[in-house]
C-alpha positions as CSV (number, residue, x, y, z in Angstrom):
1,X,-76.7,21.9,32.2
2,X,-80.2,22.3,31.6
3,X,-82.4,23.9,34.4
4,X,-86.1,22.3,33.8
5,X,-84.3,19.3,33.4
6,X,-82.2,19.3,36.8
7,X,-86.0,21.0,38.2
8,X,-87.4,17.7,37.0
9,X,-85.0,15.5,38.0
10,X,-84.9,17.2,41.5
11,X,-88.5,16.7,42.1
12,X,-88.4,13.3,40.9
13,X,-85.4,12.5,43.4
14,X,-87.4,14.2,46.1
15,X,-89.9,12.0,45.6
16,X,-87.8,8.9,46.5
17,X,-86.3,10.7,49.4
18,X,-83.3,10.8,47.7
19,X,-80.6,13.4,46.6
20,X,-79.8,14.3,43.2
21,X,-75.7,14.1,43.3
22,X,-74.4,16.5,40.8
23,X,-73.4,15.1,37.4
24,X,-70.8,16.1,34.9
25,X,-72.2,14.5,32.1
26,X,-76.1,14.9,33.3
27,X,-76.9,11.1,33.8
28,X,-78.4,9.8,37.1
29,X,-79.1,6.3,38.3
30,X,-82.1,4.8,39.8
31,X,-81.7,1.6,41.8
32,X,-84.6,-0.7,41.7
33,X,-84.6,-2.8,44.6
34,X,-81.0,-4.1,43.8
35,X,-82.2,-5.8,40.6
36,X,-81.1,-3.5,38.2
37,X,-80.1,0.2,37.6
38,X,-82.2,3.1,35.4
39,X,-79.9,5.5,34.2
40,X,-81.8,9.4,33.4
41,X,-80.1,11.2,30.5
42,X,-80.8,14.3,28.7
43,X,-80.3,14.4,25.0
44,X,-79.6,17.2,23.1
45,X,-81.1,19.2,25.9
46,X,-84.3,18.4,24.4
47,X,-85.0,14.7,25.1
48,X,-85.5,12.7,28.5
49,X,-83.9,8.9,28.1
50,X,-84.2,6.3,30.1
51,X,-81.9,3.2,29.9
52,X,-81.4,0.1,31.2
53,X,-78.8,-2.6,30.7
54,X,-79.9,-5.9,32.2
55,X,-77.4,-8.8,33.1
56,X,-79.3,-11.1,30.7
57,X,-79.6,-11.5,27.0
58,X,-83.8,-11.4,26.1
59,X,-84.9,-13.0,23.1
60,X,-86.0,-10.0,20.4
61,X,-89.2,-8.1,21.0
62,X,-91.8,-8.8,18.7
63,X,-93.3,-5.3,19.5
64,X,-90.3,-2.6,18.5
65,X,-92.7,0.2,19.1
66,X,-94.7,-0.3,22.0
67,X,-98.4,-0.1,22.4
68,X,-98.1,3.4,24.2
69,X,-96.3,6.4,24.2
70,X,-93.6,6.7,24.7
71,X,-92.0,3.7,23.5
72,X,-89.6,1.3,25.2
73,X,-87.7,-0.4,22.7
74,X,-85.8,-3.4,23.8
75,X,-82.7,-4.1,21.8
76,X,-78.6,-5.9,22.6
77,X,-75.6,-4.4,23.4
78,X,-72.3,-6.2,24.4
79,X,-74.5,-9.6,24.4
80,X,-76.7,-8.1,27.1
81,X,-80.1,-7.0,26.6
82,X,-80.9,-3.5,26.9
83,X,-84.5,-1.3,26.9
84,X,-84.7,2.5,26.4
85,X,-86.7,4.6,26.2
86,X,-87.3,8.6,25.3
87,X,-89.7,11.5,25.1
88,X,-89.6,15.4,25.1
89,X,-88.4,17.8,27.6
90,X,-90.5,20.5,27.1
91,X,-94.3,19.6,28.4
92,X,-93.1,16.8,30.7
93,X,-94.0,17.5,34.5
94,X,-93.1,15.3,37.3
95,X,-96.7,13.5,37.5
96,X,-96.1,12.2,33.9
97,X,-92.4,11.4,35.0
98,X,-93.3,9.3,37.3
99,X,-96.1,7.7,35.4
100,X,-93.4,7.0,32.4
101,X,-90.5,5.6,35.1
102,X,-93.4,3.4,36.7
103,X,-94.3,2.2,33.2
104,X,-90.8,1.6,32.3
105,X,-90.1,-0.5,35.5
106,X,-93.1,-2.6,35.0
107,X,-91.8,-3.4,31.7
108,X,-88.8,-4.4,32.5
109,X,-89.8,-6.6,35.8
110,X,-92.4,-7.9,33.3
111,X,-89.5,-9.3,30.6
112,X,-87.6,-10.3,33.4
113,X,-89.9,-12.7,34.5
114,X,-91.2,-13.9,31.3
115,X,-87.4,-14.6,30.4
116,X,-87.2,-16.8,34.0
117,X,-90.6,-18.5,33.5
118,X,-89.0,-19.4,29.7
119,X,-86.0,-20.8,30.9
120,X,-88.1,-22.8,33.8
121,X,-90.0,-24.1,31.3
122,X,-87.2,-25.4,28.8
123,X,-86.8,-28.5,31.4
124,X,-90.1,-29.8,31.6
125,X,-90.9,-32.4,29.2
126,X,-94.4,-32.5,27.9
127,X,-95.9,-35.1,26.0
128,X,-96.7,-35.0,22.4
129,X,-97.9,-37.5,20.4
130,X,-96.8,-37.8,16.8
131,X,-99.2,-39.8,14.1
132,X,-98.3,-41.9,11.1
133,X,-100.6,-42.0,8.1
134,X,-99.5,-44.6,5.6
């Protein structure tokens, strides 16, 4: 168990009004608006991970690395679609904490709707026109 990282999370929990429920294995879930879960991890007691498994399957990301630090990379596992993300513990306070989880939830809202507005748009039929040269 790792004490800035329990600190961290604590404050982070605080700021949602919520409790931080002791963990065996160090791994916490955020619910967001009962669309889908973040789960916190500590790795190697060095690096904060966030993960998410979503009930859908996006297409690949044409952008592995992200425009910003830290990265979210969006990959499949078990034919779902899954986006993680990771960064140091040491140097990471609760104002850049939040700033990463806000990012991280945008991102994901963001390819959630871009895969709904994709599959809206698979039904509509829009003209083309073809030409013939002979």
């Amino acid at each position: 168990m790792n004490k800035q990282y329990q600190q961290l999370l604590r404050e982070l929990f605080s700021q949602f009004e919520m409790d931080l429920q002791p963990s065996e294995d160090d791994i916490y879930a955020i619910d967001v608006d009962n669309k889908f879960q973040i789960m916190v991890g500590l790795h190697e007691d060095l690096w904060i991970q966030l993960f998410c498994q979503l009930d859908i399957l996006l297409p690949p990301s044409k952008n592995l690395f992200g425009q910003t630090w830290p990265a979210h990379i969006q990959g499949q596992l078990d034919d779902k679609s899954i986006i993680w993300s990771q960064q140091p513990l040491e140097g990471l306070g609760l104002q850049d904490m939040q700033a990463w989880l806000k990012r991280f939830i945008d991102e994901i809202e963001h390819s959630l709707n871009v895969n709904s507005q994709e599959k809206d748009n698979t039904y509509i039929a829009s003209p083309t026109s073809i030409g013939f040269r002979v």
